[in-house]
Each structure stands twice: as structure tokens, then as C-alpha cells.
VEXLUM-456327 format. One record per residue (C-alpha): residue number from 0; y, z, x. Coordinates in steps of 0.1 Angstrom, whole numbers, plus 5000, padded with zeros to 4 digits. Layout:
N
[node NUM; [Y; Z; X]]
...
//
This chain:
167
[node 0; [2019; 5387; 5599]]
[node 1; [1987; 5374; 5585]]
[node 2; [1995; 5392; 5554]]
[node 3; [2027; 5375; 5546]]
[node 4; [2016; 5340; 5556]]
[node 5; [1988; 5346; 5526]]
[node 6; [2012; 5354; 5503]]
[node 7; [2038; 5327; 5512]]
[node 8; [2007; 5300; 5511]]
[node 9; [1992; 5313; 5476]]
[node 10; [2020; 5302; 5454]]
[node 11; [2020; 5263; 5462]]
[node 12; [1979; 5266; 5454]]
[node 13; [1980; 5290; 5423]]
[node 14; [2018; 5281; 5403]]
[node 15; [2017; 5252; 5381]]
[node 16; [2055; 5247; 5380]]
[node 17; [2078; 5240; 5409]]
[node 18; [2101; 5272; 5397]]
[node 19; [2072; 5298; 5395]]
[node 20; [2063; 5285; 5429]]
[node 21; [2093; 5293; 5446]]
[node 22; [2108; 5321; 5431]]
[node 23; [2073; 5336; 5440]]
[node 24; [2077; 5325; 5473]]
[node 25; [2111; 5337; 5476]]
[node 26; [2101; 5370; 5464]]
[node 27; [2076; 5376; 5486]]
[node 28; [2100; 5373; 5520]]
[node 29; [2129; 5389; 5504]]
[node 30; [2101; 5421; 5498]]
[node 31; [2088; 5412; 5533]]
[node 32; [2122; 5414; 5551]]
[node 33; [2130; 5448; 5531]]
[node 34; [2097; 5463; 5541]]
[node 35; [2103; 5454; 5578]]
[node 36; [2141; 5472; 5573]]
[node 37; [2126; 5503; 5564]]
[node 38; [2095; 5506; 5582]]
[node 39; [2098; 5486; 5614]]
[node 40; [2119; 5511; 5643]]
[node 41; [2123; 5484; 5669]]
[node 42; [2152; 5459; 5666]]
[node 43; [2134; 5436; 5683]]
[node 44; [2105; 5434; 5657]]
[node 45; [2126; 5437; 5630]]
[node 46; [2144; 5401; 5640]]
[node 47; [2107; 5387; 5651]]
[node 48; [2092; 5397; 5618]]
[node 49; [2121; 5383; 5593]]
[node 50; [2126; 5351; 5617]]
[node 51; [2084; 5347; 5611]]
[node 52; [2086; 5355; 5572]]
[node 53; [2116; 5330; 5570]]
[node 54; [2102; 5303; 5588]]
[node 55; [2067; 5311; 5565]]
[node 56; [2084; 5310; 5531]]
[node 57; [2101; 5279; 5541]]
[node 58; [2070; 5260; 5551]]
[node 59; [2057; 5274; 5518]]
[node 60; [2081; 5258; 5500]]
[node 61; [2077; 5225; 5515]]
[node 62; [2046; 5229; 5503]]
[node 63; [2055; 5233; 5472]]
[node 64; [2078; 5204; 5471]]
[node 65; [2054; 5180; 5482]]
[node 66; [2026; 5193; 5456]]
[node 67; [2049; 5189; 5429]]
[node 68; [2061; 5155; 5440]]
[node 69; [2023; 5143; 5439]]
[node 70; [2020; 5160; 5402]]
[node 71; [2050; 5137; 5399]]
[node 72; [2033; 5108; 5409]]
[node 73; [2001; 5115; 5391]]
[node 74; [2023; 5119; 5358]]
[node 75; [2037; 5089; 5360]]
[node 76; [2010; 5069; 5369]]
[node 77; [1992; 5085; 5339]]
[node 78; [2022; 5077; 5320]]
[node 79; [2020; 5041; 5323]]
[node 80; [1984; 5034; 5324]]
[node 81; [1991; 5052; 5288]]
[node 82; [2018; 5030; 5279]]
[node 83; [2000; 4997; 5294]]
[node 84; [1969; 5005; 5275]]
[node 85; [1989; 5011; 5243]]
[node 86; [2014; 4977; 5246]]
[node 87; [2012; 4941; 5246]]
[node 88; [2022; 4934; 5282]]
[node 89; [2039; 4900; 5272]]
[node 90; [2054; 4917; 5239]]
[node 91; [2063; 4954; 5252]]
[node 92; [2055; 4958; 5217]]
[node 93; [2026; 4979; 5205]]
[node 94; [1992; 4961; 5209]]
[node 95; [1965; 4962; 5183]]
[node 96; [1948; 4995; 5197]]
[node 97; [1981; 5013; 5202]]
[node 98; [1996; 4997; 5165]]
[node 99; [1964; 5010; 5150]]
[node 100; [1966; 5046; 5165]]
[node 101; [2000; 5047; 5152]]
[node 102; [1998; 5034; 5114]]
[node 103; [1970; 5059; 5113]]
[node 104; [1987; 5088; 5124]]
[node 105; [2015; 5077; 5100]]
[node 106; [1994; 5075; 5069]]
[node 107; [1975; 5107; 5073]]
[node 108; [2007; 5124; 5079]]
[node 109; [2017; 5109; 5042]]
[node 110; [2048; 5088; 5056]]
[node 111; [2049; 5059; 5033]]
[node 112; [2056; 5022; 5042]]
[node 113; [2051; 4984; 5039]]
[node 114; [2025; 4967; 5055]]
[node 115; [2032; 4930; 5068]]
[node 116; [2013; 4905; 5088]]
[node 117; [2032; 4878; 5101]]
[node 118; [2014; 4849; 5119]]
[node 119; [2028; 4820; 5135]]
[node 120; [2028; 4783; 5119]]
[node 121; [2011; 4757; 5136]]
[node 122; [2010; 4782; 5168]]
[node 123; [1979; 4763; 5182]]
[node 124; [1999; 4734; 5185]]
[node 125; [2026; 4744; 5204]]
[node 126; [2001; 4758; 5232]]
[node 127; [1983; 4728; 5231]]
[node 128; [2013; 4704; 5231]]
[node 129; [2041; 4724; 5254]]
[node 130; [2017; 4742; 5277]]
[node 131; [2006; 4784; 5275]]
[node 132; [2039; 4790; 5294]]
[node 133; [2061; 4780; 5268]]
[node 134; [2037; 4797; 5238]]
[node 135; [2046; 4826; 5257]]
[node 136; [2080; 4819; 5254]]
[node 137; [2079; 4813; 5215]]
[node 138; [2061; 4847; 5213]]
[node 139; [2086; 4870; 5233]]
[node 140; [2114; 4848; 5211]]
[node 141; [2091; 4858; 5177]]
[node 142; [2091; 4895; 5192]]
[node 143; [2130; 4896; 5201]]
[node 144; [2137; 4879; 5159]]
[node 145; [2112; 4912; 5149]]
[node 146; [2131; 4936; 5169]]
[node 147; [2165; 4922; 5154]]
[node 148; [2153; 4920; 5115]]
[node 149; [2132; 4952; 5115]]
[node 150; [2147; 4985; 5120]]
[node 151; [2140; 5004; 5150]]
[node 152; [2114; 5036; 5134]]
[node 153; [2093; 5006; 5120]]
[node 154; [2059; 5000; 5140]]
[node 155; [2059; 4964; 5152]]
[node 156; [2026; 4952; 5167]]
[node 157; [2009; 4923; 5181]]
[node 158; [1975; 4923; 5161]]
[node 159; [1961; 4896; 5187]]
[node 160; [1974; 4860; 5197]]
[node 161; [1997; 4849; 5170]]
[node 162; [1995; 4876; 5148]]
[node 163; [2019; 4905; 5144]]
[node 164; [2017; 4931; 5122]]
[node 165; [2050; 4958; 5111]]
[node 166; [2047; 4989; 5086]]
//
């Protein structure tokens, strides 16, 4: 018994993917419960040992469920520390580090393009007269006229306050 418990607990620690994890798992009972019809004499044993190996392989794959949802969670976390590091959290548009990683990887790849700064008139002012709220406002409205003239495989970025920059 301790031999099939091993085997049904190994997968969740040793398979990367959810699939590998339980067709290994399931493998191992169905083998398990076709050993015990062939060797095992007793009835009795026979229903005690595939009752055990059941109840193993579906504790294993419990186990694998709940690893891969915390891979899940760890992905997407990852994911959007990514994203946030790469976007302008006011904009959603790229931000200067993730525009700059970007154009780069375009230009050594030899895709050609334009390169535009835009920066807003008198921006200071509007801050200074109407409050940060509403120079926020006039930003995400400068990022939503961007999104509408530009076309959608352009690179928009916000280089840093009032500055944006497009290839």
C-alpha cells in the first residue's frame, strides 16, 4: 500500500503540467487495480486494495489541482506586475521603460517607422489652474484622441508627464 500511495503522490511534485500529472496518476491506479486482479486471491483484498488505490489517486489529483491553481496564481500575478511595470497606470498605454523596450526590439528587428513626440500646450497650466484631477482627465482624453488617430500595431507611449511619444 505504501508503494502505491508513493507513486500516486510523486506526480503532483515531479509534472510541470496539470495533464502529465494526472494521466500519470491515473495510470498508476489503473496498473495498480490490474495488478491486484491478477495477483491478489482473496476477494476481500482485491476490493480493499482498489477502494485504497482509488481513494489514493484521487487525493493525488487534488493535489494536483490545487498545485496548478497556485502556478495559476503565481502566473498571473507575474503577469501583471509585468504589465504594470511596462504601462502608464493612468494611460494603460506603454510607459517610457516599456515604450523604450519596444521601439528597440522593433528597430533591431529592421521594422521601419516614424518617430513622433507629441507634448501638450500649456499643460502646466491646466494643472495649475483646474487642479491634478482634471490634468488627468485631459491626459486619458489626449490618450483616448491617440488611440483613435493612430492605428492599432503603432507603439503609443507616455515618455513622462506631458509627453507622448508614437513610432
Amino acid at each position: 500500500l505504501f508503494f502505491i500511495t508513493t507513486l500516486c503522490v510523486l506526480p503532483p511534485l515531479i509534472f510541470d503540467r496539470p495533464w502529465r500529472m494526472m494521466v500519470m496518476t491515473a495510470g498508476i491506479t489503473a496498473l495498480y487495480v490490474l495488478a491486484n486482479c491478477i495477483f491478489v486471491d482473496e476477494p476481500d483484498n482485491l476490493l480493499r486494495n482498489c477502494l485504497y488505490s482509488i481513494l489514493v489517486a484521487l487525493i493525488s489529483m487534488t493535489l494536483c489541482i490545487g498545485r496548478t491553481d497556485t502556478r495559476l496564481d503565481a502566473l498571473r500575478k507575474n503577469r501583471m506586475a509585468s504589465q504594470n511595470a511596462m504601462h502608464d497606470p493612468l494611460t494603460m498605454i506603454l510607459n517610457r521603460r516599456g515604450g523604450e523596450e519596444t521601439i528597440r526590439t522593433l528597430i533591431s528587428s529592421g521594422v521601419p517607422g516614424a518617430f513622433i513626440i507629441i507634448d501638450v500646450d500649456n499643460f502646466k497650466r491646466v494643472n495649475d489652474t483646474y487642479g491634478h484631477k482634471r490634468g488627468d482627465e485631459v491626459l486619458k482624453s489626449v490618450t483616448d484622441e491617440m488611440r483613435r488617430i493612430f492605428r492599432v500595431e503603432d507603439i503609443l507611449m507616455r515618455y513622462g508627464g506631458d509627453e507622448f511619444i508614437v513610432y
